[in-house]
C-alpha positions as protocol buffer text, in pm:
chain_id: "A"
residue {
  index: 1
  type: UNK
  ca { x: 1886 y: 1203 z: 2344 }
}
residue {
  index: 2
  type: UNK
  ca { x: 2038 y: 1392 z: 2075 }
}
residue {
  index: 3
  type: UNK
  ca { x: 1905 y: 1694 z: 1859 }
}
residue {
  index: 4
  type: UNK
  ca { x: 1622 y: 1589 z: 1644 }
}
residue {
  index: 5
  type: UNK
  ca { x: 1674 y: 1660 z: 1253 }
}
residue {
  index: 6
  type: UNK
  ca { x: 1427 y: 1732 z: 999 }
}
residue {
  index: 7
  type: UNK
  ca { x: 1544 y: 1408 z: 797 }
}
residue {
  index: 8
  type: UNK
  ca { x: 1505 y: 1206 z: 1142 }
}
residue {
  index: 9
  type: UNK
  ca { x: 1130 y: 1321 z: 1143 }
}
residue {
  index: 10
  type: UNK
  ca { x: 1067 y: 1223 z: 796 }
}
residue {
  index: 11
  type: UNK
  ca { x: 1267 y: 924 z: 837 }
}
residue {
  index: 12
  type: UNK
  ca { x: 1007 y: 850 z: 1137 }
}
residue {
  index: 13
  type: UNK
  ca { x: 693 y: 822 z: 885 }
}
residue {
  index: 14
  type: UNK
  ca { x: 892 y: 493 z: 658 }
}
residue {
  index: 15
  type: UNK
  ca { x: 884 y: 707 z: 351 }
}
residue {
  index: 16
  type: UNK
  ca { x: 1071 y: 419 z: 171 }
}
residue {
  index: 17
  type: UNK
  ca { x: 643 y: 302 z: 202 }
}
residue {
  index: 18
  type: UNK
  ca { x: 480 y: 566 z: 6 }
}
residue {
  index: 19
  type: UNK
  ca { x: 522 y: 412 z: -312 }
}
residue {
  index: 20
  type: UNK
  ca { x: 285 y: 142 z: -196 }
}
residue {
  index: 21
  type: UNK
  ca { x: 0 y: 442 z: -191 }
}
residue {
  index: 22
  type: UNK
  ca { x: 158 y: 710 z: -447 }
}
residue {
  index: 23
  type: UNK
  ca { x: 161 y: 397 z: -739 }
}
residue {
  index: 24
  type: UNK
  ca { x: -210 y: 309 z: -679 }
}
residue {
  index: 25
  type: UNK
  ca { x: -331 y: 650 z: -712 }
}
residue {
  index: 26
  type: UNK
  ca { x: -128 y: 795 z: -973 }
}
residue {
  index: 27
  type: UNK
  ca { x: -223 y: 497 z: -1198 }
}
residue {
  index: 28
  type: UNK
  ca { x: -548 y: 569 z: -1101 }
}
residue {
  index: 29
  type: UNK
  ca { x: -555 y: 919 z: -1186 }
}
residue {
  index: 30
  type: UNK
  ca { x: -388 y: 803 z: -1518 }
}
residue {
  index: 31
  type: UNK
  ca { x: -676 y: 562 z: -1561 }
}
residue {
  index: 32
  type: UNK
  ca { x: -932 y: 829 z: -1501 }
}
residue {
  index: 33
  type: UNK
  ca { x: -796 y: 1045 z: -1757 }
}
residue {
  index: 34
  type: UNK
  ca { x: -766 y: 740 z: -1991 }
}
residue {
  index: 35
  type: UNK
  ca { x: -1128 y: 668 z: -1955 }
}
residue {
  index: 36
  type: UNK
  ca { x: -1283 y: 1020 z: -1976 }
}
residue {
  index: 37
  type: UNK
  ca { x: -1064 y: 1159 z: -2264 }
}
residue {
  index: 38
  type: UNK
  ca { x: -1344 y: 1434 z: -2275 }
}
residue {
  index: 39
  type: UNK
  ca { x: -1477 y: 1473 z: -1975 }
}
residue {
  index: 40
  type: UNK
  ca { x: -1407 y: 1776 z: -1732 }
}
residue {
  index: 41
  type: UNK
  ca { x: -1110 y: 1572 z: -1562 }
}
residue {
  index: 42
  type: UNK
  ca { x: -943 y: 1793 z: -1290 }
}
residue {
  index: 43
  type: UNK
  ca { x: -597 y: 1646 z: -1278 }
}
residue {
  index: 44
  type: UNK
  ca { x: -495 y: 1909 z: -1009 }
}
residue {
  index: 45
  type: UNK
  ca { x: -773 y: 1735 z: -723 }
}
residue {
  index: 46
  type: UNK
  ca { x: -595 y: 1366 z: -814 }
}
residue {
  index: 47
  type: UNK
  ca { x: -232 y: 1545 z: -769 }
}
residue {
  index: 48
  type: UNK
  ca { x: -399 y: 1650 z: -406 }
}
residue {
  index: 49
  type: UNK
  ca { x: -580 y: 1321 z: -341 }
}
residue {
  index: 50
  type: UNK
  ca { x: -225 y: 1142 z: -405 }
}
residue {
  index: 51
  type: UNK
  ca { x: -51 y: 1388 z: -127 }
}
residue {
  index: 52
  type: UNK
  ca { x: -352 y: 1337 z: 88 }
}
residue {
  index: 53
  type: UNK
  ca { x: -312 y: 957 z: 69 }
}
residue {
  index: 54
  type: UNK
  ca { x: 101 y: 977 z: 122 }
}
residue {
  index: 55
  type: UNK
  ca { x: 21 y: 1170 z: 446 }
}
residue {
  index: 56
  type: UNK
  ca { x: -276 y: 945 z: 565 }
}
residue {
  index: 57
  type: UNK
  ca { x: 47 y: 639 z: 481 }
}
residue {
  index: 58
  type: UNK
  ca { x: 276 y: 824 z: 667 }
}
residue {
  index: 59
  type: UNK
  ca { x: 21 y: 910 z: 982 }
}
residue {
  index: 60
  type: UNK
  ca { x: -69 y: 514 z: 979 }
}
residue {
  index: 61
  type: UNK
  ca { x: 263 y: 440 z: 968 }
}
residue {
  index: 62
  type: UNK
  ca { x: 358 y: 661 z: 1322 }
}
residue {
  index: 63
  type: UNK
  ca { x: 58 y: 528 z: 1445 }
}
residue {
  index: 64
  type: UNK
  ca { x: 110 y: 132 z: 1427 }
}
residue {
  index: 65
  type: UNK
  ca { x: 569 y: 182 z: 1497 }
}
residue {
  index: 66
  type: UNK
  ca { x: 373 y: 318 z: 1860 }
}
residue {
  index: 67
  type: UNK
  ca { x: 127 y: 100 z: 1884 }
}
residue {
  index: 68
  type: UNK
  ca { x: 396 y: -170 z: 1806 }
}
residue {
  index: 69
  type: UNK
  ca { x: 648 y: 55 z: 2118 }
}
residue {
  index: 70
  type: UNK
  ca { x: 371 y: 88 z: 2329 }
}
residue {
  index: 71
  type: UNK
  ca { x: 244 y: -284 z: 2335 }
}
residue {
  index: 72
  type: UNK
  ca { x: 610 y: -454 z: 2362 }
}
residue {
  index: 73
  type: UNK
  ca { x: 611 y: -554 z: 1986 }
}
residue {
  index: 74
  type: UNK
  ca { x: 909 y: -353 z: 1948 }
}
residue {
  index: 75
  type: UNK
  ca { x: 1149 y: -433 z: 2141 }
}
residue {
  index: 76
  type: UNK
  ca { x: 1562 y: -331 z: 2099 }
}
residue {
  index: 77
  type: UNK
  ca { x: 1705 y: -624 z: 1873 }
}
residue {
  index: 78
  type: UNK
  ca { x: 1318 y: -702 z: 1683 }
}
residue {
  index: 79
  type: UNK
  ca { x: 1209 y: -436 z: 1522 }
}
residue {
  index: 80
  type: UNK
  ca { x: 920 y: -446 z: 1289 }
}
residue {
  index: 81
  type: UNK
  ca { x: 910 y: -42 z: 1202 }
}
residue {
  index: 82
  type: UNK
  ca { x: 1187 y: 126 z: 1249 }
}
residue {
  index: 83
  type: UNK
  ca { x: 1437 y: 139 z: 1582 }
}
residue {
  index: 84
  type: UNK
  ca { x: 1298 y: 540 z: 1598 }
}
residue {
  index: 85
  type: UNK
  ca { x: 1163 y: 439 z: 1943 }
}
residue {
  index: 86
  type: UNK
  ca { x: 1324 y: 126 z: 2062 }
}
residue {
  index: 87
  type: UNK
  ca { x: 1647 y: 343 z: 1963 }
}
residue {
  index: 88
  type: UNK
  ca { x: 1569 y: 643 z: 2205 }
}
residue {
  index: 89
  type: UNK
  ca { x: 1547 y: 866 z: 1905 }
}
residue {
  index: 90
  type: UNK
  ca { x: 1214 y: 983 z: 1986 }
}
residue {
  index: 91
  type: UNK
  ca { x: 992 y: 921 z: 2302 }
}
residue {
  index: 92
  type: UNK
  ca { x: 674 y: 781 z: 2244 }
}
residue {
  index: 93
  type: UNK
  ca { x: 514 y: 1114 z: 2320 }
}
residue {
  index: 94
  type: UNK
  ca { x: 694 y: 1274 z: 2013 }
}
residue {
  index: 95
  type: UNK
  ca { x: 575 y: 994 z: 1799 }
}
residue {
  index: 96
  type: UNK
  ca { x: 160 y: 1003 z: 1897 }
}
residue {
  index: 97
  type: UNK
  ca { x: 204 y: 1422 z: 1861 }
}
residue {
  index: 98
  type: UNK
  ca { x: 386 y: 1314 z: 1522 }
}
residue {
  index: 99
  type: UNK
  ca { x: 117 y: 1102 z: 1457 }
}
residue {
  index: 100
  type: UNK
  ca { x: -188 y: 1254 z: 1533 }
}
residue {
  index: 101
  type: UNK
  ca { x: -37 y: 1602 z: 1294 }
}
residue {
  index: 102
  type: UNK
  ca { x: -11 y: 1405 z: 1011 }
}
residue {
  index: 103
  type: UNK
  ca { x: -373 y: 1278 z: 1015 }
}
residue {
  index: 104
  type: UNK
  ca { x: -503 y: 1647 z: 1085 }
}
residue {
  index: 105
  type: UNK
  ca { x: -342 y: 1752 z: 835 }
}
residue {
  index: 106
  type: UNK
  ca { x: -445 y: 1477 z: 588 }
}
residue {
  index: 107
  type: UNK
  ca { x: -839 y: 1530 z: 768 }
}
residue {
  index: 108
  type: UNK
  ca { x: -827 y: 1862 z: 670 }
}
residue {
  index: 109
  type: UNK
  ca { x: -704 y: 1835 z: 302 }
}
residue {
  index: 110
  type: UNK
  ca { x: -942 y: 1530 z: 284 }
}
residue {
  index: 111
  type: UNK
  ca { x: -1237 y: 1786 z: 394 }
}
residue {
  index: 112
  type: UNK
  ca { x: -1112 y: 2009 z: 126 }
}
residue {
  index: 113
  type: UNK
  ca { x: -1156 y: 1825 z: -105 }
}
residue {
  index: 114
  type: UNK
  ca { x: -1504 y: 1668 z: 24 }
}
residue {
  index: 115
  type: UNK
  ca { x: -1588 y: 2056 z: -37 }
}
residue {
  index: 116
  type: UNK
  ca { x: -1468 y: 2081 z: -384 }
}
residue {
  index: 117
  type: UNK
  ca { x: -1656 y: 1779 z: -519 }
}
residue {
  index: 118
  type: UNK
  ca { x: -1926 y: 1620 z: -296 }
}
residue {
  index: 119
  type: UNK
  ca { x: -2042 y: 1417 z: 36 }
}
residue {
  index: 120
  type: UNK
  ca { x: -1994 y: 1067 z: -186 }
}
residue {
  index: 121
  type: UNK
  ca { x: -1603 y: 1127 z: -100 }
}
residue {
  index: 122
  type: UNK
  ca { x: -1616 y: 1160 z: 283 }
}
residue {
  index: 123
  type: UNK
  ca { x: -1765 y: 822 z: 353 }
}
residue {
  index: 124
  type: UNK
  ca { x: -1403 y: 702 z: 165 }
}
residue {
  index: 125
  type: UNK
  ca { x: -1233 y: 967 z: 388 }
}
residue {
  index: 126
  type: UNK
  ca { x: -1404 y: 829 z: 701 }
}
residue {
  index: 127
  type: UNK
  ca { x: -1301 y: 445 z: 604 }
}
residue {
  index: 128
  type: UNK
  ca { x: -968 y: 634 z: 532 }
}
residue {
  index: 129
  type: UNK
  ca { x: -930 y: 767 z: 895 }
}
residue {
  index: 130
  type: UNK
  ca { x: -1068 y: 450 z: 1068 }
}
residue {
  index: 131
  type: UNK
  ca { x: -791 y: 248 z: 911 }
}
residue {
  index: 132
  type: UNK
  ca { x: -522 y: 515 z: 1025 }
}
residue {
  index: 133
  type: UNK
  ca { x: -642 y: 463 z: 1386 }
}
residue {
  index: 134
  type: UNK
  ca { x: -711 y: 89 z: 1419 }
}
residue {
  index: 135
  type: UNK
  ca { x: -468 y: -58 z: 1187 }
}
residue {
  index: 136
  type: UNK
  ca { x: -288 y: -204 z: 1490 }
}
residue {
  index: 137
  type: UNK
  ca { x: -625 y: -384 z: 1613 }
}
residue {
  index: 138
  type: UNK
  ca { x: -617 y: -556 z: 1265 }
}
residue {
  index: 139
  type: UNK
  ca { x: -281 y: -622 z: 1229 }
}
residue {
  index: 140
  type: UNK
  ca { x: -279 y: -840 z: 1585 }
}
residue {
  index: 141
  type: UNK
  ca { x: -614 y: -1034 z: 1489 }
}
residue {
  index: 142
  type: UNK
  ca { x: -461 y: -1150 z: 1161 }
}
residue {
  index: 143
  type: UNK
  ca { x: -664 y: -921 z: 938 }
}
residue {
  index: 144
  type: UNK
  ca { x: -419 y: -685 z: 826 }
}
residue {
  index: 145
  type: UNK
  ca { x: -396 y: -802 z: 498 }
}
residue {
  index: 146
  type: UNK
  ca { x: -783 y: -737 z: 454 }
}
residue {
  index: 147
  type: UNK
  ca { x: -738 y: -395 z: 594 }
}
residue {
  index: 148
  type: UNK
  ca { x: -468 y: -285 z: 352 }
}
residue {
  index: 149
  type: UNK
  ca { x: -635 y: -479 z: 56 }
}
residue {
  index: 150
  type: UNK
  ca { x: -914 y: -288 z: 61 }
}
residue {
  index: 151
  type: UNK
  ca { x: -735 y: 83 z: 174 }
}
residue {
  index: 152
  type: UNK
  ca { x: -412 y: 94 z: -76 }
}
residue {
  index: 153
  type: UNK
  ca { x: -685 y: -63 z: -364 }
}
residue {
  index: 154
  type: UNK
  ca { x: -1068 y: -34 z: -398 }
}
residue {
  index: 155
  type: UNK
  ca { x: -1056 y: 284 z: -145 }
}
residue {
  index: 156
  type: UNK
  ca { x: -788 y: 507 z: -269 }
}
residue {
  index: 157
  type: UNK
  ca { x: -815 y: 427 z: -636 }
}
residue {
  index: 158
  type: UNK
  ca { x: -1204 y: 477 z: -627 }
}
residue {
  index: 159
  type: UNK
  ca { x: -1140 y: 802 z: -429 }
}
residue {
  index: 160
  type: UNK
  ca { x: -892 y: 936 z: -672 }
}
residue {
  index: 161
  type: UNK
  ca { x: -1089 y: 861 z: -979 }
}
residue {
  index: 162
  type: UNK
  ca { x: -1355 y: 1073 z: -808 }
}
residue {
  index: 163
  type: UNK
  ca { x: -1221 y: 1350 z: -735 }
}
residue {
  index: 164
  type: UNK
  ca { x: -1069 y: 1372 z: -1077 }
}
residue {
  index: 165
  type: UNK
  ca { x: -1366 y: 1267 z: -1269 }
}
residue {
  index: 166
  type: UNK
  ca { x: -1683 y: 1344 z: -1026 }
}
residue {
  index: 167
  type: UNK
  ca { x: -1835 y: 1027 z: -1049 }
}
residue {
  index: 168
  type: UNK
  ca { x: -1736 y: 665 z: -917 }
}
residue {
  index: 169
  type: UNK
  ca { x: -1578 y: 460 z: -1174 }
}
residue {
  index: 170
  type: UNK
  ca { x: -1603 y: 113 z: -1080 }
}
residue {
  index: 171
  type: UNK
  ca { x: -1362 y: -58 z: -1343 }
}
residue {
  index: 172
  type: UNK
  ca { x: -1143 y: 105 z: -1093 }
}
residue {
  index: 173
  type: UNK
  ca { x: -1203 y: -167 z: -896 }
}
residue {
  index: 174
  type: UNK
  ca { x: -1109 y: -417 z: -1160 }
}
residue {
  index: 175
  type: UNK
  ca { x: -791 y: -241 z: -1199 }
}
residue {
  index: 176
  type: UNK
  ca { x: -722 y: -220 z: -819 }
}
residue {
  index: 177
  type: UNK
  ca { x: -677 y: -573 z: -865 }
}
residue {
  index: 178
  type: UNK
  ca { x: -338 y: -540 z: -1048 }
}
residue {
  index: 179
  type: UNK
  ca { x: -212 y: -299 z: -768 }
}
residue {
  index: 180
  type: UNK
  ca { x: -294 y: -390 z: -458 }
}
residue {
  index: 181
  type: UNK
  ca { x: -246 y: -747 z: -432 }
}
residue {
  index: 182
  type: UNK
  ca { x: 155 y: -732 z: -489 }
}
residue {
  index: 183
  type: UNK
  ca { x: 117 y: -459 z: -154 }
}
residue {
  index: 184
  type: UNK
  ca { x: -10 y: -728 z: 36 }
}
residue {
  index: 185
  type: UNK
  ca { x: 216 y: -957 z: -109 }
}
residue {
  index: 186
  type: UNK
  ca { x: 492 y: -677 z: 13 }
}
residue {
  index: 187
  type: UNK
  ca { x: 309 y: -722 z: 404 }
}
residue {
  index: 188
  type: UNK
  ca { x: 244 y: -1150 z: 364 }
}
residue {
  index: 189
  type: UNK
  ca { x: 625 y: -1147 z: 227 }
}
residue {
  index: 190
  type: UNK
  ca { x: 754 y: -977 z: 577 }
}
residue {
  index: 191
  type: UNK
  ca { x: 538 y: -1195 z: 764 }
}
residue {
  index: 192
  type: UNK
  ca { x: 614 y: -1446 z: 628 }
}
residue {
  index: 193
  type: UNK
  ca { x: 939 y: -1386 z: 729 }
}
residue {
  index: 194
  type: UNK
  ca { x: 885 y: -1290 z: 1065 }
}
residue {
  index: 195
  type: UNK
  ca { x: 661 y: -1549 z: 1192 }
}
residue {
  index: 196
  type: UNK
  ca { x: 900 y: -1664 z: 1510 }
}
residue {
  index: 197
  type: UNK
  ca { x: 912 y: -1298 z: 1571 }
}
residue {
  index: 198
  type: UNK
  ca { x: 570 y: -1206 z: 1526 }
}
residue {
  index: 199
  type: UNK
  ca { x: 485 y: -1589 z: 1777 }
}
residue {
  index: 200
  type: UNK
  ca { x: 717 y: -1425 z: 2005 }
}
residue {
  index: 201
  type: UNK
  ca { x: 527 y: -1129 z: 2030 }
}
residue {
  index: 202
  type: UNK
  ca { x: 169 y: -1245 z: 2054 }
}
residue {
  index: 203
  type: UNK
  ca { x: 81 y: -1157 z: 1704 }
}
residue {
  index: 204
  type: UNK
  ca { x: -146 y: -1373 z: 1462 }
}
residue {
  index: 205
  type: UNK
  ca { x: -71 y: -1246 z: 1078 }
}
residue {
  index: 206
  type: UNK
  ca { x: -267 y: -1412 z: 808 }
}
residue {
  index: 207
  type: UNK
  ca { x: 98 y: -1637 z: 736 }
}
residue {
  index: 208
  type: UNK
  ca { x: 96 y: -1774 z: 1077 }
}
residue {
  index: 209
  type: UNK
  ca { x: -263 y: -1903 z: 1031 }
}
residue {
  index: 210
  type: UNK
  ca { x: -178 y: -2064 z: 650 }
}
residue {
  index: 211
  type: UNK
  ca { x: 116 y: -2183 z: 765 }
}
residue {
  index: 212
  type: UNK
  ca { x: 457 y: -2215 z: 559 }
}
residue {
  index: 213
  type: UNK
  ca { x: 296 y: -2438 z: 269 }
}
residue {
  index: 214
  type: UNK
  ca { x: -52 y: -2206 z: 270 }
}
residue {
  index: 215
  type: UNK
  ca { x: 177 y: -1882 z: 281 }
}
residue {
  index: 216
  type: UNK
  ca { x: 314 y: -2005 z: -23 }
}
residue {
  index: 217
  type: UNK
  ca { x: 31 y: -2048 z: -250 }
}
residue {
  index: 218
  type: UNK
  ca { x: -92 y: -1733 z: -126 }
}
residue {
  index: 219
  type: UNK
  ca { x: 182 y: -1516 z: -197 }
}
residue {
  index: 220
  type: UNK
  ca { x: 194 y: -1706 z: -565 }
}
residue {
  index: 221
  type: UNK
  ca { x: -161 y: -1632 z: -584 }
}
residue {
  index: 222
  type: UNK
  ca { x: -178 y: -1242 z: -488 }
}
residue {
  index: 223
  type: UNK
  ca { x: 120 y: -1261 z: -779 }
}
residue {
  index: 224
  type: UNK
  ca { x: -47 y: -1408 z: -1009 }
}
residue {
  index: 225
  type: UNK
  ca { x: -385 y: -1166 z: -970 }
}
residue {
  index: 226
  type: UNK
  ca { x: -200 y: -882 z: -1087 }
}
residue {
  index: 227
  type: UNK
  ca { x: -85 y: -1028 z: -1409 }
}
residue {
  index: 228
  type: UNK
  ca { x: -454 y: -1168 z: -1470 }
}
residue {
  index: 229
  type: UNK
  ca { x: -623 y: -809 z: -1379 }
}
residue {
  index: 230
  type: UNK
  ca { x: -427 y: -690 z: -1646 }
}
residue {
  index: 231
  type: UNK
  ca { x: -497 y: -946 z: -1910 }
}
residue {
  index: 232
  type: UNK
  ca { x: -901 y: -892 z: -1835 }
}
residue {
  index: 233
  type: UNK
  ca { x: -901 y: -533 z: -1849 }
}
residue {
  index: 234
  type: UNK
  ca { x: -743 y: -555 z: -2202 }
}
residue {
  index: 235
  type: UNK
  ca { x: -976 y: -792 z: -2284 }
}
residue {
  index: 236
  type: UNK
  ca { x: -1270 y: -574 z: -2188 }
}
residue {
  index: 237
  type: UNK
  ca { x: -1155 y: -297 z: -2345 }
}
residue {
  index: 238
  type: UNK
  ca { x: -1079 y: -80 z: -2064 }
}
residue {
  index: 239
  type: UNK
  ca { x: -725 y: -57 z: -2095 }
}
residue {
  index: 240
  type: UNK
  ca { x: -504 y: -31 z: -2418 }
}
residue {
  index: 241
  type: UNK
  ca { x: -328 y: -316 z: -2576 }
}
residue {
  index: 242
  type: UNK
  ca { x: 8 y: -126 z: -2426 }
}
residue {
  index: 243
  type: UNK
  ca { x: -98 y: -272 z: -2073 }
}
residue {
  index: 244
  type: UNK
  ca { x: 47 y: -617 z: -2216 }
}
residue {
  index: 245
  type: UNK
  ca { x: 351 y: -443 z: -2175 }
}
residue {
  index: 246
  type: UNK
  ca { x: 356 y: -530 z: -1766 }
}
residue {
  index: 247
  type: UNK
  ca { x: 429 y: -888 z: -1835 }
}
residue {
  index: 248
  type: UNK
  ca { x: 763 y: -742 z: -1934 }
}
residue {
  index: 249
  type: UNK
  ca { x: 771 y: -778 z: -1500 }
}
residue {
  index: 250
  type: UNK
  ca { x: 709 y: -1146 z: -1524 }
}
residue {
  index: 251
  type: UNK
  ca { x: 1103 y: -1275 z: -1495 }
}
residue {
  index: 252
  type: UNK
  ca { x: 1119 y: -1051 z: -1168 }
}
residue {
  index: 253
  type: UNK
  ca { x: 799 y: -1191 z: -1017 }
}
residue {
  index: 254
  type: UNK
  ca { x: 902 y: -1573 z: -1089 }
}
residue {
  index: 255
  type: UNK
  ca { x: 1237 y: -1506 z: -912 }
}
residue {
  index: 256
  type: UNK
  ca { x: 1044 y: -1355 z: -608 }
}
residue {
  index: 257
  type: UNK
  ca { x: 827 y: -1669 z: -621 }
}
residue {
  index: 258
  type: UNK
  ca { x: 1098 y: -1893 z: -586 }
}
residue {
  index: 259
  type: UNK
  ca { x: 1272 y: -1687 z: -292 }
}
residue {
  index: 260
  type: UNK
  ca { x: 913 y: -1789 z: -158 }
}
residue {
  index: 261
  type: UNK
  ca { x: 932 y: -2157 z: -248 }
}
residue {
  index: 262
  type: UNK
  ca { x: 1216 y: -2255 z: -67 }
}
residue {
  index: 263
  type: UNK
  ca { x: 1117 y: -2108 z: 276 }
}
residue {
  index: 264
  type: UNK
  ca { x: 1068 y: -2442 z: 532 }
}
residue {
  index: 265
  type: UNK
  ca { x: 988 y: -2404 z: 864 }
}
residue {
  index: 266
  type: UNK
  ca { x: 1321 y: -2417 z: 986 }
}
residue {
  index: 267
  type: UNK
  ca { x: 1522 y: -2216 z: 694 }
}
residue {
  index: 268
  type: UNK
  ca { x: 1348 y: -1886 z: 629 }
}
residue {
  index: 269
  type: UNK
  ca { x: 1641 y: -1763 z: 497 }
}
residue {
  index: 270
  type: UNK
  ca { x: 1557 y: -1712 z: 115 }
}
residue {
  index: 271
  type: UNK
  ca { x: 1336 y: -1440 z: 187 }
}
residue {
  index: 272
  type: UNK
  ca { x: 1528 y: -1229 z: 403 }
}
residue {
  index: 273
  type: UNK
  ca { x: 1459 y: -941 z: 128 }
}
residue {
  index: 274
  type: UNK
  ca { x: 1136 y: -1063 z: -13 }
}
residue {
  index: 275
  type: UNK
  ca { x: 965 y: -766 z: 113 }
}
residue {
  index: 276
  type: UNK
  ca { x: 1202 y: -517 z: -58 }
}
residue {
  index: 277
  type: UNK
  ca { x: 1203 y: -742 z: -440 }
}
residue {
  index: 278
  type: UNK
  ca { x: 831 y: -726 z: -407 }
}
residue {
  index: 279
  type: UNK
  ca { x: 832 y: -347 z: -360 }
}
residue {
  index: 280
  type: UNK
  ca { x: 1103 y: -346 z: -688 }
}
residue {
  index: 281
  type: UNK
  ca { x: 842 y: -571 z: -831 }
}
residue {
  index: 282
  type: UNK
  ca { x: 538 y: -309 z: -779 }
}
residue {
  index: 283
  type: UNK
  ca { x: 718 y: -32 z: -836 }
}
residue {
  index: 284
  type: UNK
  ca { x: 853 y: -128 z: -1227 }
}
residue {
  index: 285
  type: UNK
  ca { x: 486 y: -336 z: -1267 }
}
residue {
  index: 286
  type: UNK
  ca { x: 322 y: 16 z: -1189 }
}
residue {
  index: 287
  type: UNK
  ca { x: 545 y: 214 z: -1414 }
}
residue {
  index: 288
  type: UNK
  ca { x: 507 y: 4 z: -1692 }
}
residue {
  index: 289
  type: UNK
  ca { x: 143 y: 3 z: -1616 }
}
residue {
  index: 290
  type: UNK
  ca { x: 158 y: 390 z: -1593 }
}
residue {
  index: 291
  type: UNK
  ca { x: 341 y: 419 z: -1964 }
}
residue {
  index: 292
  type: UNK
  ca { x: 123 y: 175 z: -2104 }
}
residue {
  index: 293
  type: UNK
  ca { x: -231 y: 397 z: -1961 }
}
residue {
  index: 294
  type: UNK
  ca { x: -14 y: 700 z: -2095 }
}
residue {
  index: 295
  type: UNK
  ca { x: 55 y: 546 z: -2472 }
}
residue {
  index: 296
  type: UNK
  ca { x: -300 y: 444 z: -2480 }
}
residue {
  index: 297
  type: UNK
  ca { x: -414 y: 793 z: -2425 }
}
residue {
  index: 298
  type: UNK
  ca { x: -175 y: 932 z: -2674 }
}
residue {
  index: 299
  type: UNK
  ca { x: -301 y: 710 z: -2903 }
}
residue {
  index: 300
  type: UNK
  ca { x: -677 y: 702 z: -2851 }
}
């Protein structure tokens, strides 16, 4: 086993992830400010609750690549994670101690910030660290889509605008609604994919259960959602006209769709990459999002 680098331990957390967690809550910190132009807004909490989530990402990440070692999901040739185990890079040993230091650490800044603002926050911390732990028992029983719906939207966004703003702002659920359904689209994309794989290794996902012709209407449906959470949060008010500005996006997401719509049973070719065009697609739909939350503040 050769020397272990500092870049082979980050590269063991799947940092290419962390914009599926760093996007939600920056937007969301964004949106805070947005809404509260005059309230007592402490940016420097939502810059902590966005490093808190990254680390709680990266921990869950650790977690599930061992759970995936340790249960024979992983195997040399099928990787779902990365090949960090199934490679003899790291024993499995190194990744649970890897694992279980990232959540401290995320516990503990979690905890300081529970102290800073309020008890309110550490019933979304708890929900936090119960995902970290038993993502794997969702994943297997189909309901990891659920799971990360409700974590990388509704639970981080809400948390961030808390800490930020001291009080729950639930339009922030509304606007989780543009976010987080094009990171489960990023998840039902790859399994999508991978359903012989996942078969093979005793694993029901959410696509297996639709099928091919169901996993297509749902990934064109947790598309669409984004683009109509937009279009109703302008039209209530709560975000500035600039938001429009994210059906700029719309070419990319149509060509992602029809990677989608020629997947058959047999031929599951056309999506080889879906997973990494629907990360492109959430990463320039939450920038645009981002300038257009920006502009509106500018300009209120």
């Amino acid at each position: 086993m050769k020397k272990l680098t500092i870049k082979d331990w980050v590269l063991a957390t799947r940092p290419w992830s962390f914009p599926a967690t760093a996007l939600p809550t920056l937007v969301a910190l964004l949106f805070t400010i947005y809404s509260n132009p005059y309230g007592e807004n402490n940016w420097l909490f939502g810059v902590l609750a966005i490093i808190g989530a990254v680390i709680f990402h990266a921990a869950g990440n650790v977690m599930s690549d061992y759970n995936d070692f340790k249960h024979d999901i992983d195997r040399e040739g099928n990787v779902v994670g990365t090949d960090m185990l199934t490679g003899g890079f790291f024993t499995p040993k190194q990744f649970l101690v890897l694992g279980w230091t990232l959540l401290l650490i995320g516990v503990l800044l979690g905890l300081f910030l529970v102290w800073q603002t309020s008890l309110t926050l550490l019933w979304i911390g708890l929900f936090g660290t119960f995902a970290t732990l038993f993502y794997f028992r969702f994943k297997v029983a189909a309901l990891g889509d659920l799971l990360i719906f409700v974590v990388y939207g509704p639970l981080i966004m809400l948390g961030t605008g808390y800490v930020v703003s001291g009080k729950l702002d639930f339009y922030l659920l509304l606007l989780s609604l543009s976010l987080v359904p094009i990171t489960v689209a990023i998840l039902h994309g790859n399994n999508t994919r991978d359903m012989e794989n996942d078969r093979t290794a005793g694993i029901d996902t959410l696509a297996m259960l639709l099928g091919i012709g169901g996993s297509k209407i749902y990934y064109y449906f947790l598309t669409g959602l984004a683009y109509v959470a937009i279009i109703a949060l302008v039209a209530l008010g709560k975000l500035p006209l600039f938001a429009l500005i994210t059906l700029l996006t719309l070419p990319l997401a149509i060509k992602n769709c029809k990677m989608v719509a020629k997947v058959t049973e047999n031929d599951k070719s056309s999506v080889t990459t879906i997973d990494q065009e629907t990360a492109k697609l959430q990463m320039v739909f939450s920038m645009a999002l981002m300038v257009a939350i920006v502009l509106g503040t500018m300009w209120k």
